[in-house]
The first five atom37 places (N, CA, C, CB, O) and aatype in JSON, in Angstrom:
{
  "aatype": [20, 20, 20, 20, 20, 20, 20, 20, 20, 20, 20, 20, 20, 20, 20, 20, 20, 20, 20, 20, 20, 20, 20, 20, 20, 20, 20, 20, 20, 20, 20, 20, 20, 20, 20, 20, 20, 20, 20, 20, 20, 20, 20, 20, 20, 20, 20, 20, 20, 20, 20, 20, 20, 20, 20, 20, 20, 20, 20, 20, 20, 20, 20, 20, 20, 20, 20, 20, 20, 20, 20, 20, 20, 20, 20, 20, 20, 20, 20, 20, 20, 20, 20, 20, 20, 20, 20],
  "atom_mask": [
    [1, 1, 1, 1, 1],
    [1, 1, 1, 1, 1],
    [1, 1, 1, 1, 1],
    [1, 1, 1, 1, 1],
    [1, 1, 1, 1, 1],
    [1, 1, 1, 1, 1],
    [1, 1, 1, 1, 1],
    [1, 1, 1, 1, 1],
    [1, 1, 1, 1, 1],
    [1, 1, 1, 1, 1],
    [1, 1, 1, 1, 1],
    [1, 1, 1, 1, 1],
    [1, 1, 1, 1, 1],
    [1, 1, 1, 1, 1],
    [1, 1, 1, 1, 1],
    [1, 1, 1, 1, 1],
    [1, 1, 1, 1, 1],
    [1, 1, 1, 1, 1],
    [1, 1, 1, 1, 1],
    [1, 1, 1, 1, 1],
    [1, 1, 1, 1, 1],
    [1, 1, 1, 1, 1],
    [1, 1, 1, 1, 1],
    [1, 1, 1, 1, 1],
    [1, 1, 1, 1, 1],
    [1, 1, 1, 1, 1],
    [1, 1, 1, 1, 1],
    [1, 1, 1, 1, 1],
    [1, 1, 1, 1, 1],
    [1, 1, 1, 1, 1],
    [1, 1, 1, 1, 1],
    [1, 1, 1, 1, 1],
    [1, 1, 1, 1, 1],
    [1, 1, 1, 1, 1],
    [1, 1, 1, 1, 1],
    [1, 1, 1, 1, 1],
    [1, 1, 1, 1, 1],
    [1, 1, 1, 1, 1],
    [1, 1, 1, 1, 1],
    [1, 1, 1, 1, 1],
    [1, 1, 1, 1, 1],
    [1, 1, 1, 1, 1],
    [1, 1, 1, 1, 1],
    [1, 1, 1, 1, 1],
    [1, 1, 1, 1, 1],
    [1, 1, 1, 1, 1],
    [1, 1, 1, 1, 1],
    [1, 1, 1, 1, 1],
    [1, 1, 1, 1, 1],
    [1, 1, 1, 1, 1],
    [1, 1, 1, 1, 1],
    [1, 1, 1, 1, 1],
    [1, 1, 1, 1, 1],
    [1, 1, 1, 1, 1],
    [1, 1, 1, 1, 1],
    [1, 1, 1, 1, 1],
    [1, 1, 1, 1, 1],
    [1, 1, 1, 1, 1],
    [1, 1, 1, 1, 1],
    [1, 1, 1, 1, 1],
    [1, 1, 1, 1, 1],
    [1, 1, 1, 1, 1],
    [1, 1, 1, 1, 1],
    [1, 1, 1, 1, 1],
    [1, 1, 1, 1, 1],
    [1, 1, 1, 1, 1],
    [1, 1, 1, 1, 1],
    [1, 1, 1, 1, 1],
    [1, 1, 1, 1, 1],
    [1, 1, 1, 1, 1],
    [1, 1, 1, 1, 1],
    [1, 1, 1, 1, 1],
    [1, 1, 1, 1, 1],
    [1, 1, 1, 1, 1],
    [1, 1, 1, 1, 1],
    [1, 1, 1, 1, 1],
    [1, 1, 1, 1, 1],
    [1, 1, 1, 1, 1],
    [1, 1, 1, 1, 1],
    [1, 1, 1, 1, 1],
    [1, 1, 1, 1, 1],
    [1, 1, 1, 1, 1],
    [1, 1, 1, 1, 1],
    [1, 1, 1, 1, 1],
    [1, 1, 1, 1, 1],
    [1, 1, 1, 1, 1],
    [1, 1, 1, 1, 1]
  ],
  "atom_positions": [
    [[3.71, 5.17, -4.9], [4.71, 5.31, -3.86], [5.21, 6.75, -3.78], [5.87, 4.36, -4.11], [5.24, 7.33, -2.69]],
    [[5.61, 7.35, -4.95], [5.92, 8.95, -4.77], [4.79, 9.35, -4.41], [6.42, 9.83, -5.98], [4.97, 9.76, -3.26]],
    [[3.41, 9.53, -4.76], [2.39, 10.2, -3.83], [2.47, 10.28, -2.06], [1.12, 9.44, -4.17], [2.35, 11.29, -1.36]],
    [[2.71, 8.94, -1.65], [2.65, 8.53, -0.16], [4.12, 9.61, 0.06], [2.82, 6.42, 0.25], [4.03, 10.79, 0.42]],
    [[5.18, 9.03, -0.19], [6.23, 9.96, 0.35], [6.23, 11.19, 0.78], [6.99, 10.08, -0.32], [6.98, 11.68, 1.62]],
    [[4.74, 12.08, -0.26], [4.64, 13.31, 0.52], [3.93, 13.33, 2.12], [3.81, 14.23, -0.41], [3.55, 14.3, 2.76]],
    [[3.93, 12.54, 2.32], [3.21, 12.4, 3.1], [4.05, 11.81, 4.59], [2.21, 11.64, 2.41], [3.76, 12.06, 5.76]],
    [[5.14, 10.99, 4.05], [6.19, 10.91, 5.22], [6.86, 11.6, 5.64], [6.91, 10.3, 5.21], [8.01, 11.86, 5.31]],
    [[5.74, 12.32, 7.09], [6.46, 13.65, 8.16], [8.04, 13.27, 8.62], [5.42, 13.82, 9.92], [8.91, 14.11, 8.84]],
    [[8.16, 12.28, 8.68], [9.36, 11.99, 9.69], [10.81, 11.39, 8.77], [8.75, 10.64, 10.92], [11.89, 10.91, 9.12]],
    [[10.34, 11.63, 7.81], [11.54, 11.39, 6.07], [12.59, 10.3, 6.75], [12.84, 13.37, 5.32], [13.77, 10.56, 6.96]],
    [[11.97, 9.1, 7.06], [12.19, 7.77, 7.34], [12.13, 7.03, 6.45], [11.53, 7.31, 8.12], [12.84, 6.03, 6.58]],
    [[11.4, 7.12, 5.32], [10.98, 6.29, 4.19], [9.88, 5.27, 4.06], [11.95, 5.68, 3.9], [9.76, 4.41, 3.2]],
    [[8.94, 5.61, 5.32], [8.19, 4.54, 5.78], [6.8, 5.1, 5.8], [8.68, 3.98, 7.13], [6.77, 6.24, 6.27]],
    [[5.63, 4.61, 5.42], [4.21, 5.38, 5.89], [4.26, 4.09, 7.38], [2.35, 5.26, 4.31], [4.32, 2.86, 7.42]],
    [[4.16, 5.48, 8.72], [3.89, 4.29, 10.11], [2.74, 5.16, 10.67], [5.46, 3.99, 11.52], [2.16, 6.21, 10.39]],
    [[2.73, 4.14, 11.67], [2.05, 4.95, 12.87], [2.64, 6.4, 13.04], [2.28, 4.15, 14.31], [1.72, 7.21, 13.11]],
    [[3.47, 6.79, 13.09], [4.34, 8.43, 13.51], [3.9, 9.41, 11.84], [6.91, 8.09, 13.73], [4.44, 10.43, 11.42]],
    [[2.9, 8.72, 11.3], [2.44, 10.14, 10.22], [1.02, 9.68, 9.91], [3.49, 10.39, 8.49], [0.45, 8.61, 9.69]],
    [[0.7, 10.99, 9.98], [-0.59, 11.03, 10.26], [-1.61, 10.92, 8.99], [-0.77, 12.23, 11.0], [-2.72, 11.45, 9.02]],
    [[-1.13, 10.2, 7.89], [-1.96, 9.56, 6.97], [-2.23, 8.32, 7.64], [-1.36, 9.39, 5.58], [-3.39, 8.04, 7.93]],
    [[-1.34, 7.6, 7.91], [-1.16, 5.67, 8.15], [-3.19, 5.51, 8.59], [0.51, 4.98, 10.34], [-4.04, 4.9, 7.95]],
    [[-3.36, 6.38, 9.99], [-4.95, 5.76, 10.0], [-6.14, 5.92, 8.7], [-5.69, 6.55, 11.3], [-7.33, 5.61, 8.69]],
    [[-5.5, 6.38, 7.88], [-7.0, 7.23, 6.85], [-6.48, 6.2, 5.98], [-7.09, 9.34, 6.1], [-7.44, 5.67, 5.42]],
    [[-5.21, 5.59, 5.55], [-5.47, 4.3, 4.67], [-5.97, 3.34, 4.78], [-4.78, 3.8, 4.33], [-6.26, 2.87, 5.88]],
    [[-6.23, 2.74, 3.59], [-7.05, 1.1, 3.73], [-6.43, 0.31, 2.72], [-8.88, 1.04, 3.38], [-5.49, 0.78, 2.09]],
    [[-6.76, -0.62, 2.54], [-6.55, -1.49, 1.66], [-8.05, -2.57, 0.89], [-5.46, -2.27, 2.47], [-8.67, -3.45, 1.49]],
    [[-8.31, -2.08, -0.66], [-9.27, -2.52, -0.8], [-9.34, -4.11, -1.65], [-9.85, -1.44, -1.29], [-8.6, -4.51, -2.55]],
    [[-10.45, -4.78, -1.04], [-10.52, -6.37, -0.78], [-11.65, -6.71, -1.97], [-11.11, -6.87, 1.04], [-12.75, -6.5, -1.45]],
    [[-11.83, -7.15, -3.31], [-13.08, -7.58, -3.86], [-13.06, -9.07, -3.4], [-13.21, -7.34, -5.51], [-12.09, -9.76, -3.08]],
    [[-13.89, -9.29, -3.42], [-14.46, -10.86, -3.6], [-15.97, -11.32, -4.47], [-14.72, -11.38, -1.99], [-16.95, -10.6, -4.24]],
    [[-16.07, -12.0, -5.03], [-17.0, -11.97, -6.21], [-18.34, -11.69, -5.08], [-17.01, -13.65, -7.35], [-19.31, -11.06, -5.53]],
    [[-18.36, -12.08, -3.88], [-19.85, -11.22, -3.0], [-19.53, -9.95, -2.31], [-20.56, -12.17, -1.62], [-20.45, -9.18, -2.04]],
    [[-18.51, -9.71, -2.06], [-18.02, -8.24, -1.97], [-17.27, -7.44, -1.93], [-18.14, -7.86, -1.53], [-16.08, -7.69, -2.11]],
    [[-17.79, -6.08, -1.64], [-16.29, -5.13, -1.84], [-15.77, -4.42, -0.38], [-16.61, -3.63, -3.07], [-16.47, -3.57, 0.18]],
    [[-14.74, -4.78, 0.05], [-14.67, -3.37, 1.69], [-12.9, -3.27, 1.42], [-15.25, -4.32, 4.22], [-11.96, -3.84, 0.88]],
    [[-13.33, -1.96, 2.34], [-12.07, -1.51, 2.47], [-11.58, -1.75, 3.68], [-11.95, -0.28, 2.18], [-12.32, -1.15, 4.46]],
    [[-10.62, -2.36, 4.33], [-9.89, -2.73, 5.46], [-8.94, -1.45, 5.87], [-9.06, -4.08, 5.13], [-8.38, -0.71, 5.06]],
    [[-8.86, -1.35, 7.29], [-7.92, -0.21, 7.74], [-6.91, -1.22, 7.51], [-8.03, 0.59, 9.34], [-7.15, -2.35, 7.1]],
    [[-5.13, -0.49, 7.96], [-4.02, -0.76, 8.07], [-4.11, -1.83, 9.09], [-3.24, 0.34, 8.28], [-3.73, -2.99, 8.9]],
    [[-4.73, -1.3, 10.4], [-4.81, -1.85, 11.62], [-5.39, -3.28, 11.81], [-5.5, -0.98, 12.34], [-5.02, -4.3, 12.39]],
    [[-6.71, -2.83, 10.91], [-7.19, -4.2, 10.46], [-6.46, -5.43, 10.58], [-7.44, -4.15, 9.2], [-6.47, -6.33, 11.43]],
    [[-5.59, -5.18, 9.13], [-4.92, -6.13, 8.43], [-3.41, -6.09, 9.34], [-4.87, -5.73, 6.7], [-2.44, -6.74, 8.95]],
    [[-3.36, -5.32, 10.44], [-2.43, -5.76, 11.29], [-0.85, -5.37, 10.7], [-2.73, -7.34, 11.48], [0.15, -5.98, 11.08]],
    [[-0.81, -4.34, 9.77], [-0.06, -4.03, 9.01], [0.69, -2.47, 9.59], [-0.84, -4.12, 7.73], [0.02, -1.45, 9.39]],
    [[1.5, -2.39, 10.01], [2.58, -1.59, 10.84], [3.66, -0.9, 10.0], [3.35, -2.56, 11.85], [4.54, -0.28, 10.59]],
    [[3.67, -0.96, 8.72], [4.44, 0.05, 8.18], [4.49, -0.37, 6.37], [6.05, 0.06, 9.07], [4.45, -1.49, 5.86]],
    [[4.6, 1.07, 5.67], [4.96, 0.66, 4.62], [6.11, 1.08, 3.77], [4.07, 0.72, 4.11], [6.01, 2.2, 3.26]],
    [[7.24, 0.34, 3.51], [7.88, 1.0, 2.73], [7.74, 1.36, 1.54], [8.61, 0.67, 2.73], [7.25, 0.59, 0.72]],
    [[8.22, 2.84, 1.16], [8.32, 4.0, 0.0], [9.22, 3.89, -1.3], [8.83, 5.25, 0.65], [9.01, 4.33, -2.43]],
    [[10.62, 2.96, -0.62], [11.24, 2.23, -1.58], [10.49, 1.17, -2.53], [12.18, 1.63, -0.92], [9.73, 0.29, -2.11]],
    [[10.85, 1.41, -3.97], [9.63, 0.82, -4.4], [11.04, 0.36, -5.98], [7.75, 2.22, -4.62], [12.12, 0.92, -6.2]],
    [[10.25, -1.04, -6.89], [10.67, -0.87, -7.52], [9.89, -1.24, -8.92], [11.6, -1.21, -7.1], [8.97, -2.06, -8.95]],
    [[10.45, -0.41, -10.31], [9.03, -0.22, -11.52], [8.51, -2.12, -12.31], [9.94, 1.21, -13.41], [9.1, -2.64, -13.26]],
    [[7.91, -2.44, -11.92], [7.0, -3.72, -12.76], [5.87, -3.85, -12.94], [7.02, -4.82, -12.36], [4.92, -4.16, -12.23]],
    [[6.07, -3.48, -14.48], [5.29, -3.14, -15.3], [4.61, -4.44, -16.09], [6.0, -2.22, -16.06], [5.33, -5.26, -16.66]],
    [[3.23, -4.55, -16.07], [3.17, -5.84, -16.01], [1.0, -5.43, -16.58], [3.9, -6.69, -14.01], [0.25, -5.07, -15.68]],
    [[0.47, -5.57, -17.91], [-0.44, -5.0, -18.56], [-1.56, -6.26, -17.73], [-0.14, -4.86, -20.43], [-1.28, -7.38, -17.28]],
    [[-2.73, -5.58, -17.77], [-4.17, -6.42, -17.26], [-4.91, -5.97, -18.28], [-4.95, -6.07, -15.68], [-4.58, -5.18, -19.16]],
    [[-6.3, -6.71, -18.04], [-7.35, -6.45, -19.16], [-7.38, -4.76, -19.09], [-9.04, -7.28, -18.79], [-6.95, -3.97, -19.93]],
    [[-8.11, -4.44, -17.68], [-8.43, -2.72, -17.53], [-7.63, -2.01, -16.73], [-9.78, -2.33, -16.96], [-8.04, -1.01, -16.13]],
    [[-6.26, -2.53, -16.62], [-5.62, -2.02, -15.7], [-4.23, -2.48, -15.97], [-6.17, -2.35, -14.45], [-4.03, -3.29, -16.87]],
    [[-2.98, -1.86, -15.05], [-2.06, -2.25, -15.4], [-1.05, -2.13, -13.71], [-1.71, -1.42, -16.81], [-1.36, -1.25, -12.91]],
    [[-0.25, -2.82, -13.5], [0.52, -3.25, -12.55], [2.01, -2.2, -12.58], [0.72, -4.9, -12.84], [2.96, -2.4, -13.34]],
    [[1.96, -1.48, -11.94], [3.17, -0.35, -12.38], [4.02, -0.37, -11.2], [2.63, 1.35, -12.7], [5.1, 0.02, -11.62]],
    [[4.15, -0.63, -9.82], [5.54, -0.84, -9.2], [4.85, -1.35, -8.1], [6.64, 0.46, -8.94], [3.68, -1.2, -7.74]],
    [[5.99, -2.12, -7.53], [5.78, -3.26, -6.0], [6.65, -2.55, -5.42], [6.2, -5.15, -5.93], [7.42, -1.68, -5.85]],
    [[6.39, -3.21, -3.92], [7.3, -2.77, -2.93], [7.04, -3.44, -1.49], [7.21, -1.26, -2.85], [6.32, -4.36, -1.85]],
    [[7.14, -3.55, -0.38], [6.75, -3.95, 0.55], [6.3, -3.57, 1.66], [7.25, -4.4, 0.67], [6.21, -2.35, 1.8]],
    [[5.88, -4.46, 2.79], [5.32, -3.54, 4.18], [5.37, -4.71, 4.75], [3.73, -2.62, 4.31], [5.27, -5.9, 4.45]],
    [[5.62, -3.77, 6.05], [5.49, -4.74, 7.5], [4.81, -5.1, 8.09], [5.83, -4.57, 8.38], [4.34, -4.18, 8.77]],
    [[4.3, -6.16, 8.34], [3.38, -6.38, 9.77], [3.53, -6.42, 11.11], [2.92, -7.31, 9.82], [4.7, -6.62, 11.41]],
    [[3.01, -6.35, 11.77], [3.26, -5.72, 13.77], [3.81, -7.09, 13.71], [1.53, -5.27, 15.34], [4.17, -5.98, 13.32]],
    [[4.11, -7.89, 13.69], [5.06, -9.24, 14.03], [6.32, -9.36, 13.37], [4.37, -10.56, 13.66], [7.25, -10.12, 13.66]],
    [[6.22, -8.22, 12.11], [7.46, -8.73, 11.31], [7.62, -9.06, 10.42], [7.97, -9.42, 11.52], [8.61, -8.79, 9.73]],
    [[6.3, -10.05, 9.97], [6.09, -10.45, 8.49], [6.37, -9.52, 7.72], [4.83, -10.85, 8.12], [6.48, -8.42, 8.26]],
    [[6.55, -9.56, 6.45], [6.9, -8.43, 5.31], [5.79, -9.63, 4.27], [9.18, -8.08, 4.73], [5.57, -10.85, 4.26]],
    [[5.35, -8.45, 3.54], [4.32, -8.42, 2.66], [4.37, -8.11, 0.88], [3.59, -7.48, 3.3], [5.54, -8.05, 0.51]],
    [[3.91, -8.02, 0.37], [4.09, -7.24, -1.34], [3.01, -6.47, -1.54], [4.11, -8.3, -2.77], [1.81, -6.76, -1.62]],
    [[3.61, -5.42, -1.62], [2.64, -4.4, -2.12], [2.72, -3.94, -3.64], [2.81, -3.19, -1.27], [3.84, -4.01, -4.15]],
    [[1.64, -3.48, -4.43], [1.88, -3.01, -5.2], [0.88, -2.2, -5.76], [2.34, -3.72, -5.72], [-0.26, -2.53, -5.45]],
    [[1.05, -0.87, -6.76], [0.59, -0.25, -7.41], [-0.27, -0.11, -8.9], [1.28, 0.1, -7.25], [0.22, 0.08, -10.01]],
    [[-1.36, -0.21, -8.61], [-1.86, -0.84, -9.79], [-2.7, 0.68, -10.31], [-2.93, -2.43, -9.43], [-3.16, 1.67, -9.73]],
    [[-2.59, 0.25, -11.62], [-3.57, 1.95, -12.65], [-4.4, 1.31, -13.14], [-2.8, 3.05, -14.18], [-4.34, 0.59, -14.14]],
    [[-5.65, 1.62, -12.15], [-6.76, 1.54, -13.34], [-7.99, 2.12, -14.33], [-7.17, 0.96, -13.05], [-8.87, 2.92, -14.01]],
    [[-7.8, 1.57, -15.42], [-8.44, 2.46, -17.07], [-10.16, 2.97, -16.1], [-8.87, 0.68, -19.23], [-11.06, 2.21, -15.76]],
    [[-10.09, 4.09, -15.94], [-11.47, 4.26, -16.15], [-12.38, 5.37, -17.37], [-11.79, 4.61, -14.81], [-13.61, 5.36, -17.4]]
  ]
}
């Protein structure tokens, strides 16, 4: 989440449409037959908030280090979160 913030031109607190990262993100999808990366747009997803908070939370090769949320073009709100993984 502090990475993205550099990135919010309009110091709203939000990655949207109005900064010009929002199209170059994705969101990546495994499924045991495959791997893709989905745009924002894709997934119909219209903003993300920067407010974030730390849960910390250990995996086999990886670890779960802060959530936060995002919007969808209807409204829905979502969970996002930040995950580190061991390579």
């Amino acid at each position: 989440f502090g990475e993205l913030s550099d990135y919010d031109e309009d110091k709203n607190n939000w990655i949207d449409e109005n900064d010009r990262i929002f199209n170059k993100l994705g969101v990546w999808m495994k499924t045991p037959s495959q791997d893709r990366i989905y745009s924002l747009k894709d997934l119909d997803i219209g903003a993300i908030y920067l407010g974030n908070t730390q849960t910390y939370f250990p995996f086999k090769n990886s670890q779960l280090s802060q959530s936060g949320i995002y919007l969808k073009e209807n409204l829905d709100i979502g969970f996002i979160s930040k995950i580190d993984f061991k390579v």
